[in-house]
Every structure is written in C-alpha cells, then in structure tokens.
C-alpha positions in Angstrom: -14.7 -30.5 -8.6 -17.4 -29.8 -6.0 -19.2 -26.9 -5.7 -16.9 -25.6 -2.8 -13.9 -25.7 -5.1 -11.6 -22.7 -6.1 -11.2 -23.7 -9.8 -7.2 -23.4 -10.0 -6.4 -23.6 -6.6 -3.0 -25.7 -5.3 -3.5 -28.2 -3.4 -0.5 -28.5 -1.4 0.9 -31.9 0.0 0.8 -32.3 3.5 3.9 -31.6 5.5 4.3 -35.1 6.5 6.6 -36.5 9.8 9.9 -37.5 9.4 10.2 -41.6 9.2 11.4 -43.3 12.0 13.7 -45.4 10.0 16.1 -42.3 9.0 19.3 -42.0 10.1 19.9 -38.7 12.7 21.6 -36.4 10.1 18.7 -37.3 7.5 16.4 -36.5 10.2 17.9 -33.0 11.4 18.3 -32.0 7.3 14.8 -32.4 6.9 13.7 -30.9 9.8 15.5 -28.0 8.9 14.3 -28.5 5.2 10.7 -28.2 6.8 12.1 -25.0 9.0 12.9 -23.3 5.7 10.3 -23.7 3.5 7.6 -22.7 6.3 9.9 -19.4 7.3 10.0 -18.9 3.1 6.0 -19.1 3.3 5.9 -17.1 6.5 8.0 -14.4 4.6 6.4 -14.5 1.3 2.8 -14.0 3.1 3.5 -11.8 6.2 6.2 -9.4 3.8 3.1 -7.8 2.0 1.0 -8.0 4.9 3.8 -6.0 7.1 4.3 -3.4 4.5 0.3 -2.9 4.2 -0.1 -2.7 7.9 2.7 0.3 8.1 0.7 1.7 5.6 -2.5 1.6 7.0 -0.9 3.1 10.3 0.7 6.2 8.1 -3.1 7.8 8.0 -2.9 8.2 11.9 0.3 8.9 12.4 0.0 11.8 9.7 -3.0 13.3 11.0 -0.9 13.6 14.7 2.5 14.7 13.0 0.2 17.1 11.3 -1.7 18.1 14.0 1.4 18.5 16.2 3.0 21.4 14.2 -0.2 23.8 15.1 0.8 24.0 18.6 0.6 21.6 22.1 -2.9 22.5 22.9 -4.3 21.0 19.4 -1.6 18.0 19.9 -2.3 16.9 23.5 -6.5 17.5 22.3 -6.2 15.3 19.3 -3.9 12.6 21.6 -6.8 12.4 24.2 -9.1 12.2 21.4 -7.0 9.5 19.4 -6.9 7.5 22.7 -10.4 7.9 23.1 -11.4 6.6 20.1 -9.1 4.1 20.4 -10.1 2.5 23.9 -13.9 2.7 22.8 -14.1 2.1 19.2 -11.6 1.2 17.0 -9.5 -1.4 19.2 -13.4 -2.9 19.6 -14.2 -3.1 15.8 -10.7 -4.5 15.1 -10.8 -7.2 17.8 -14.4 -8.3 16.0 -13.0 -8.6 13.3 -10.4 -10.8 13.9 -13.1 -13.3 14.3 -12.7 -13.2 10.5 -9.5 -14.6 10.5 -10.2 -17.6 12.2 -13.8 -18.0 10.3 -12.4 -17.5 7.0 -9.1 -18.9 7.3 -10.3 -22.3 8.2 -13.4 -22.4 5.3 -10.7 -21.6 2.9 -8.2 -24.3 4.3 -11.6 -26.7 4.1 -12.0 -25.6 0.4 -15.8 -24.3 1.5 -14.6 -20.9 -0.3 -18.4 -20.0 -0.6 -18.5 -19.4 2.9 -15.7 -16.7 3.1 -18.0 -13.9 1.3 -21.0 -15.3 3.6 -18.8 -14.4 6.9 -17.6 -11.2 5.3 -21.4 -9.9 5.4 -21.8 -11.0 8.9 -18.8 -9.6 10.2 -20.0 -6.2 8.5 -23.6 -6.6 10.1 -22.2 -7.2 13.6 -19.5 -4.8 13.7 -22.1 -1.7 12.1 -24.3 -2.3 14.7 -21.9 -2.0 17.1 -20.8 1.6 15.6 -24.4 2.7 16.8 -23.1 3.1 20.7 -19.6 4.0 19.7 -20.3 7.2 17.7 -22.7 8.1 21.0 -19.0 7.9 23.2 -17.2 10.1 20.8 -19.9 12.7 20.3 -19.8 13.1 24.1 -16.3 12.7 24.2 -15.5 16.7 26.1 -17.9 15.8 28.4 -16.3 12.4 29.9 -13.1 13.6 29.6 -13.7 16.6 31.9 -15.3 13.5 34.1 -12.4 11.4 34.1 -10.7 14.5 35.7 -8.8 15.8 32.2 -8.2 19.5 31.9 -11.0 21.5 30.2 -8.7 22.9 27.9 -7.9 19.8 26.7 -11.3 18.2 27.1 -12.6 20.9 24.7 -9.8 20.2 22.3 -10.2 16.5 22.4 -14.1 16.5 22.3 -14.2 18.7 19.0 -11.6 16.2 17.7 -13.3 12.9 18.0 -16.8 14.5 16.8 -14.9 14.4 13.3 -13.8 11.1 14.2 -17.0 9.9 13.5 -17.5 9.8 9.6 -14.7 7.2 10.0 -16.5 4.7 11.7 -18.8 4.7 8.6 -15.7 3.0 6.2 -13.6 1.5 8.8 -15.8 -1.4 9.4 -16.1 -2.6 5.7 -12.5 -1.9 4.9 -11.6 -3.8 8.0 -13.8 -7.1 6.7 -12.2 -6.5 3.2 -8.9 -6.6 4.3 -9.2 -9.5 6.0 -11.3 -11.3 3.6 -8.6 -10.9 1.0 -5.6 -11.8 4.0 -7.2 -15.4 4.7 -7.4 -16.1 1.5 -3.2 -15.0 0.9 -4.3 -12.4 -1.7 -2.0 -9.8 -0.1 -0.5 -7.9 -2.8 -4.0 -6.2 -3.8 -3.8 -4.8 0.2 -0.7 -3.7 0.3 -0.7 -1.6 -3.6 -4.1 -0.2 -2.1 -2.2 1.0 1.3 0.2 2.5 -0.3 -1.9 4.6 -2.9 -4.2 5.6 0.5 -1.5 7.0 2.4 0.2 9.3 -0.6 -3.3 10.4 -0.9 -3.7 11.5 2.8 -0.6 13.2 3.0 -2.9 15.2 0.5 -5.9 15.6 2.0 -5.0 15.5 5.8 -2.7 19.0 4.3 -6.0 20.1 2.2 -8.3 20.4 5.1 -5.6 21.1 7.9 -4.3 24.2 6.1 -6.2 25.0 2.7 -9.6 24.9 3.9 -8.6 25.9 7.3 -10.3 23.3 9.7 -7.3 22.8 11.8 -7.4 19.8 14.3 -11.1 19.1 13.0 -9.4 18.6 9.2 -6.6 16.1 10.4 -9.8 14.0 11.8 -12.1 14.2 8.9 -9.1 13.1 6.7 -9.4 9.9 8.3 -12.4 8.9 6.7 -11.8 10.8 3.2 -8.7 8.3 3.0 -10.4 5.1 4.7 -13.1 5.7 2.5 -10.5 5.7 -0.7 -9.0 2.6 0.4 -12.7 0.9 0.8 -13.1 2.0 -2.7 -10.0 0.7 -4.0 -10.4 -3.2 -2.2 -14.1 -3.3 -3.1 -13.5 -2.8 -6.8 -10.3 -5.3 -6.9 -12.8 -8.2 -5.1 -15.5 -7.4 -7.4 -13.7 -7.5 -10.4 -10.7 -10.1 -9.7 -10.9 -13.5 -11.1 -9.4 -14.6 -7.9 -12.1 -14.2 -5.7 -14.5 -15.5 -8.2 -15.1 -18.6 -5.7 -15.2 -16.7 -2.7 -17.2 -13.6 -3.7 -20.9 -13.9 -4.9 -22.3 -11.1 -3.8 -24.1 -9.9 -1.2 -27.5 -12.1 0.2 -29.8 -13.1 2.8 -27.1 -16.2 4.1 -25.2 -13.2 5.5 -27.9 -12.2 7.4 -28.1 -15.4 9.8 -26.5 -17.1 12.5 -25.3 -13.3 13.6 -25.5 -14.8 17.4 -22.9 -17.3 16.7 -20.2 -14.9 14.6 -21.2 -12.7 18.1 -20.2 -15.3 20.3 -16.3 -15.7 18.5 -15.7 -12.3 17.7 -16.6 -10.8 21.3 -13.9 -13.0 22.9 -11.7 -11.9 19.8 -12.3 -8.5 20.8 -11.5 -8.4 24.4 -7.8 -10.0 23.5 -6.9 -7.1 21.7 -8.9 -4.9 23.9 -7.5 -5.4 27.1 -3.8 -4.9 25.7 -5.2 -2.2 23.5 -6.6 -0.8 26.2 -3.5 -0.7 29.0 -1.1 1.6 26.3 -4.5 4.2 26.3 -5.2 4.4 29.9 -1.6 6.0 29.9 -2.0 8.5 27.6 -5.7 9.0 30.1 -3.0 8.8 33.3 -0.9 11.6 31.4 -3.5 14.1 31.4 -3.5 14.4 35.1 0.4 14.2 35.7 1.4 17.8 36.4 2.1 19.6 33.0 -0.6 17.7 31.3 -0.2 19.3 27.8 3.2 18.3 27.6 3.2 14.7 29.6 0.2 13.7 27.5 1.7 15.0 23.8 4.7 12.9 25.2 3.4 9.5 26.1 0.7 10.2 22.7 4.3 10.3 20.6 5.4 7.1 21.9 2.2 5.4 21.7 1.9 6.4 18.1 5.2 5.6 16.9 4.6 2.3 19.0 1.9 1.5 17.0 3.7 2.1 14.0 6.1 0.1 14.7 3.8 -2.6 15.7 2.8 -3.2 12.3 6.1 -5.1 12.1 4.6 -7.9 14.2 0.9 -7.5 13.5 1.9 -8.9 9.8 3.1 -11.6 11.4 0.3 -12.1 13.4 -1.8 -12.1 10.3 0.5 -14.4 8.4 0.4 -16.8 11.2 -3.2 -16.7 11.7 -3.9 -17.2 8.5 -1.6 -20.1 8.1 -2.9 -21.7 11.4 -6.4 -21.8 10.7 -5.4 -22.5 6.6 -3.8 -26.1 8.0 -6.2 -26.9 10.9 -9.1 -26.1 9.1 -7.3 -28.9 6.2 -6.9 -31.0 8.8 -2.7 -30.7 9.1 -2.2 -30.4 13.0 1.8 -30.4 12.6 1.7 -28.2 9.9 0.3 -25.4 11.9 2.2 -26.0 15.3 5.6 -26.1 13.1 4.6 -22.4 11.9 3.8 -21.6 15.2 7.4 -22.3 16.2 9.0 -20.7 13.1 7.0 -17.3 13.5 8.2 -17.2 17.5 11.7 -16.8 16.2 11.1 -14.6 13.3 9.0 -12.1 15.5 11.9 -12.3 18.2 14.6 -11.2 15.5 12.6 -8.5 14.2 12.0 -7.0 17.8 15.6 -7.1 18.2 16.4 -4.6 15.2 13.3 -2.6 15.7 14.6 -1.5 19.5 18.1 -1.0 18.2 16.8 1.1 15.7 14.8 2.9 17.9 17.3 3.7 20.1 19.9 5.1 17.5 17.2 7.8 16.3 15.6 8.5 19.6 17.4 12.2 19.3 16.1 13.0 16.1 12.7 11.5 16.0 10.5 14.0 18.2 11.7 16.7 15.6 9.1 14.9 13.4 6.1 15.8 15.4 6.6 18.5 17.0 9.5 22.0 17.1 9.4 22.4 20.9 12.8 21.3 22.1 11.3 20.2 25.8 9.6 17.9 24.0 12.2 16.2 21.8 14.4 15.9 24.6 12.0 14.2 26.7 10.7 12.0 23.6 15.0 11.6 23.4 14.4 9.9 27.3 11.7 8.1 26.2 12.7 5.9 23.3 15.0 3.2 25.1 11.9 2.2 27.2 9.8 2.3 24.3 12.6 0.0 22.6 12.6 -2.3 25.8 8.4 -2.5 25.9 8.6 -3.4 22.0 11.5 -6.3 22.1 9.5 -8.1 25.1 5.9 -8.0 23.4 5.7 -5.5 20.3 3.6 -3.1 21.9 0.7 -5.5 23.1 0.4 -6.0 26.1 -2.1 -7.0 29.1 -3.7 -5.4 32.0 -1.7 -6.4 34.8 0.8 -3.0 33.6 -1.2 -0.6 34.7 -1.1 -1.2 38.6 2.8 -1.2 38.5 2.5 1.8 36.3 0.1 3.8 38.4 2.7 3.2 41.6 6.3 4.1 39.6 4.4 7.0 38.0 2.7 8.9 40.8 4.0 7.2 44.1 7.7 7.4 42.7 7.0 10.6 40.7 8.7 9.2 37.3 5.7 10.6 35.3 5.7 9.6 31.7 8.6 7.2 32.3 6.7 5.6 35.3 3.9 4.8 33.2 5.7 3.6 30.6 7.6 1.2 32.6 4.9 0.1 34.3 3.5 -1.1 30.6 7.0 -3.2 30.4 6.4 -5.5 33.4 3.3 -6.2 32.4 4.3 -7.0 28.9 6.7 -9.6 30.2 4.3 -11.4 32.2 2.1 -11.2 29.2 4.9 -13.1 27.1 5.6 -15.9 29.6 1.8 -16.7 29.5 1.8 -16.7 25.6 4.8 -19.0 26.0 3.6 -21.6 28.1 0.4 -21.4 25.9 2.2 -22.1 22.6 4.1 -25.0 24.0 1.1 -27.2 25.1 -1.2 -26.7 22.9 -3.2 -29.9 21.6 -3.1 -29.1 17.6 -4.5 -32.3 16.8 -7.8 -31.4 18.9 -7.5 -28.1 17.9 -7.3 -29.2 14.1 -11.0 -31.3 14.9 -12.1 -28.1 16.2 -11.1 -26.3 13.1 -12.9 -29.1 11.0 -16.4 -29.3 12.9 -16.8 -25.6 12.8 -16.6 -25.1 9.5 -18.4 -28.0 8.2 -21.0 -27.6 11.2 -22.6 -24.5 9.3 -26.1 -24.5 8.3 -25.4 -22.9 5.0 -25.8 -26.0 2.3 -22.7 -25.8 -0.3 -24.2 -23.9 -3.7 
C-alpha cells in the first residue's frame, strides 16, 4: 500500500461499456442495470447530504420566522440585512468553497487522501482573509442601504442587524471547509447527525437571546454564530477523533500554507457561479424596498426567498452528491462513470422539482401564518407561492443574471410589484437551464477525466 492509501478503503471496479457482441435486450438490461445502481449510489450519498443541508438552512430560516413575530419593521430590517449579507458575504465564502469539492473530490478519487486535509487548510486561509473586507460591508451596512435608496427606517433596522451578523463569519468559514472535507470523502452521516443536533439547539438559543435576554432582532443574528459555532465544534471533534479520516486528516502544517494563488485561481471562478445566481434572487428583495409599501413588499419577497432557499436544499444535495461523484470518477480516471451520473442525477433532480412545486402550491394558504400573523401578508404570500413553485421546477432556485432586466420591466413598468420581480427571476431561470443543458450534453469526459488526473498529481506537495 502506498503512502497515499486509505488503509480499508474499496476499491470499486470500473463501470465498464457494454460489449459489442451482446444481443439488444442484453444490452438495454444492463444499461438499465448501470442506471440503477448509480441512482442507488446517488440516493444513498445525496439522502444524508439533502437532509443536512435542510438542516443547515433551519438556523436562518428560524432566526426570520423568529424575527417576524416582533412586528414588520424588525422583519423587513432583518430581510434587507439577510440579503445583505447574503449578496456580499456568505454566497462569496460558499462559492470559494466549492473549490473544495472539485480539489478534494478528485485527490480522494486519485487515492492521494493526504492531500484532502492539505486543501482543507487552504481553503480556510483564503476564505478568512476574505472575511477581512466582508465584515467592513456589514458594519456599514445602514449606511449603503440608505445609498441604494432603502427607507431609513429600514436602513436603521437592517444596519443594526447585520452588525451582529458579523461573529458569524468567524465559524462559517471553518464549518463550511469541514463540511465539505467530510462530503468528498462520502462521510455524510457525521454531517447530517451534527445538523440536526445544531438546529434543535438554535431553536434554543435564537428564543434565549430573542426574548429572555431581550436583544430582539440583534439576538436572532447573534444566534447565528452561537449555533454555527456548535456545529464547528461538533464536525471538528468527529474528524479529529474518527478512525475514518485517519488518512485524510494529519493535522494542521505549513503545506497548507502554500500554493494559496493557485486554490485562488479555482475557487474565484467557483465563487462567481453561485454568486451571480445568488445574487439575482437578492437584488429582489433590494428592488422590494423601493416598490411602494416597502415594509410589506420587502417582508414578502424575503418569505419567498427564504422558504426558496429552504427548499433548495433538496437539490443542493444533489449537487453535492453529484459533484462529489464526478470529480471521485474523473479524478480515478473513469470518464463514463461520471457522465452516466451526470445523466442519472438530471432526472432525479427533475422529479424532485416536480413534488416540491406541487407541494408548495397545496400549502401556499397556510404557510405565511408561519412567519408572520398579519393577514395582508399571508394573503399575498397565498399569491406568491405558485410562481415560487414555477421558478423552483425550472431551476431550484438558482438562477442567472439575465432575470433581473425582465424583472425590473414587469415589476415597475407593468406595476406587478413583488410578482413582477418574481417572474422576472423565472425567465431567467429557464434560459439558465437550456445553457446547463446544452453544457451537459457535450461535454468531453474523457479530457475532462485527464484534467482531473494532471491536477491532482501536478501538486508540489511530495506523498508522506
């Protein structure tokens, strides 16, 4: 076994091509044999990593549900805030850190597992420096709302909000590398068991601080971090102490500390994918706050983006399943392993949106009632759920810039307000998806698989 070895890890066979000699119904029962037991891999991996996704999401979504029930004011000022934070700091730190997936995924399907905790330290490095300039944003946050044109009301609000935002930044970044450390590697169980003990823990805390020690809005942000930070806690412990990143984990060192410019160079360009469709679902929630009635049009389009998100989850674990499986076969050099996944996961993710946008139809009377009383608002979060349902079945809730024109024109020019803007969003989520499409389909995986390869192995680092 060489150095780079996992003791005890499978080696699995490769998914080979189907001979040409077979006859066609041996040929089509393979195929679909193939179909099967990737969807069954697909399912067993992207299940956990689904459930601790929602999970993760819970702590947000909480803090605004809890937020919500101490009036409009402190609910549009912690939506502003939240989308904020969210355009300029943590769709930024998650995009980096995607990088990890790619990095990680394909040293583990090369079996250079000493390289995974080396990346891990990098990714942390990089994305704590780029904190520095982020917590500047949010501690100015009043001040450039009132300059985007926002109401000062709700400037104030919002400003006071995302100065307690900051402590979060502090644990988001390591948590963020552990999760993703542990995903590449299919340890996904650990993540989700974690998730799940955070959020029954903020419903806790985020209450605590909301109502027992009387910091209102302020509380529901500083409950961020108390939770991230118990979740950080939680994953650093299991990676230290778990025989099954004994190959991948050997603490921290000076390796981690190089080559920063190159993990720069992939996880900018990782960063601005999600960014830019990050980014188009915020600028609404930016747009709403200078739509007349701004308290209620911006709590409105905040609801949907938050239950949006949650419901994105969904999705996102499949993104994560599928990236990890990608870069797993390419970087072991199996080209038609990772395109068949690629296929398989299209499907799954278009069945899921189905049911999600049904589902989110059937409850759209009842589900405003869990963030707020006001009865103007559930009714027009009532209005608002079928588009949502639309925007999701097209393209989960990314999508890319090209919304926000169309947007702009049915929102103000055709005076549909929220509605506008949210419809606006749609269209550009469907040109997003026949993009994605024609991607997928012509991709070269076998060039893409010597890509995988020559990275990895191209590393200065010399195998321990």
């Amino acid at each position: 076994m060489s150095s780079g070895d996992k003791p005890g890890a499978e080696v699995r066979e490769p998914l080979l091509p189907v001979p040409a000699s077979a006859g066609q119904g041996e040929a089509e029962d393979a195929q679909r044999g193939l179909v099967a037991a990737e969807a069954k891999r697909l399912v067993g991996l992207a299940g956990p990593i689904v459930a601790s996704c929602v999970l993760q999401s819970v702590v947000n979504m909480v803090s605004v549900m809890v937020v919500g029930h101490l009036g409009e004011l402190p609910l549009a000022g912690a939506s502003l805030a939240t989308s904020l934070a969210n355009v300029t700091g943590y769709s930024l730190l998650t995009g980096m850190a995607t990088a990890l997936d790619t990095l990680c995924g394909q040293a583990f399907g090369a079996r250079q597992y000493h390289l995974l905790g080396v990346y891990k330290q990098r990714a942390m490095v990089v994305l704590g420096l780029a904190c520095v300039p982020i917590a500047l944003i949010w501690a100015r946050a009043g001040e450039i709302l009132v300059f985007l044109g926002q109401d000062a009301d709700i400037a104030a609000e919002a400003g006071a909000y995302a100065r307690w935002l900051i402590p979060s930044l502090l644990v988001y970044v390591p948590l963020q590398c552990h999760v993703r450390f542990l995903q590449t590697q299919s340890v996904v169980l650990p993540v989700t068991a974690t998730s799940c003990v955070t959020a029954l823990c903020h419903l806790a805390v985020c209450w605590a601080l909301v109502y027992k020690a009387g910091m209102g809005s302020r509380g529901a942000a500083l409950s961020n971090a108390v939770s991230y930070a118990i979740n950080l806690v939680m994953l650093a412990l299991y990676v230290r102490m778990s025989s099954a990143c004994k190959g991948t984990w050997n603490g921290f060192s000076k390796d981690g500390l190089l080559e920063l410019r190159r993990f720069t160079k992939l996880a900018v360009p990782s960063a601005m994918m999600i960014c830019l469709e990050w980014w188009s679902f915020e600028i609404l929630v930016l747009l709403s706050g200078l739509l007349p009635n701004p308290q209620l049009e911006t709590s409105v389009l905040s609801i949907c983006l938050n239950t949006g998100a949650l419901l994105y989850m969904i999705p996102l674990g499949l993104t994560s399943s599928i990236s990890t499986r990608v870069s797993n076969e390419l970087g072991a050099g199996k080209p038609q392993a990772a395109k068949l996944a690629t296929r398989v996961v299209m499907y799954m993710a278009l069945s899921e949106g189905l049911v999600i946008s049904l589902t989110m139809t059937l409850l759209r009377n009842v589900w405003g009632y869990m963030y707020s009383n006001e009865p103007e608002l559930v009714a027009y979060i009532a209005k608002m759920l079928p588009i949502l349902g639309i925007s999701f079945f097209i393209d989960g809730l990314h999508t890319s810039l090209s919304g926000i024109p169309m947007a702009v024109l049915l929102a103000f020019v055709f005076h549909l307000n929220g509605m506008g803007l949210w419809l606006g969003i749609v269209c550009g989520s469907f040109t997003k998806l026949l993009f994605l499409v024609l991607i997928s389909w012509f991709i070269d995986w076998e060039k893409e698989a010597g890509k995988a390869k020559d990275r990895v192995f191209s590393s200065s680092l010399p195998v321990a």
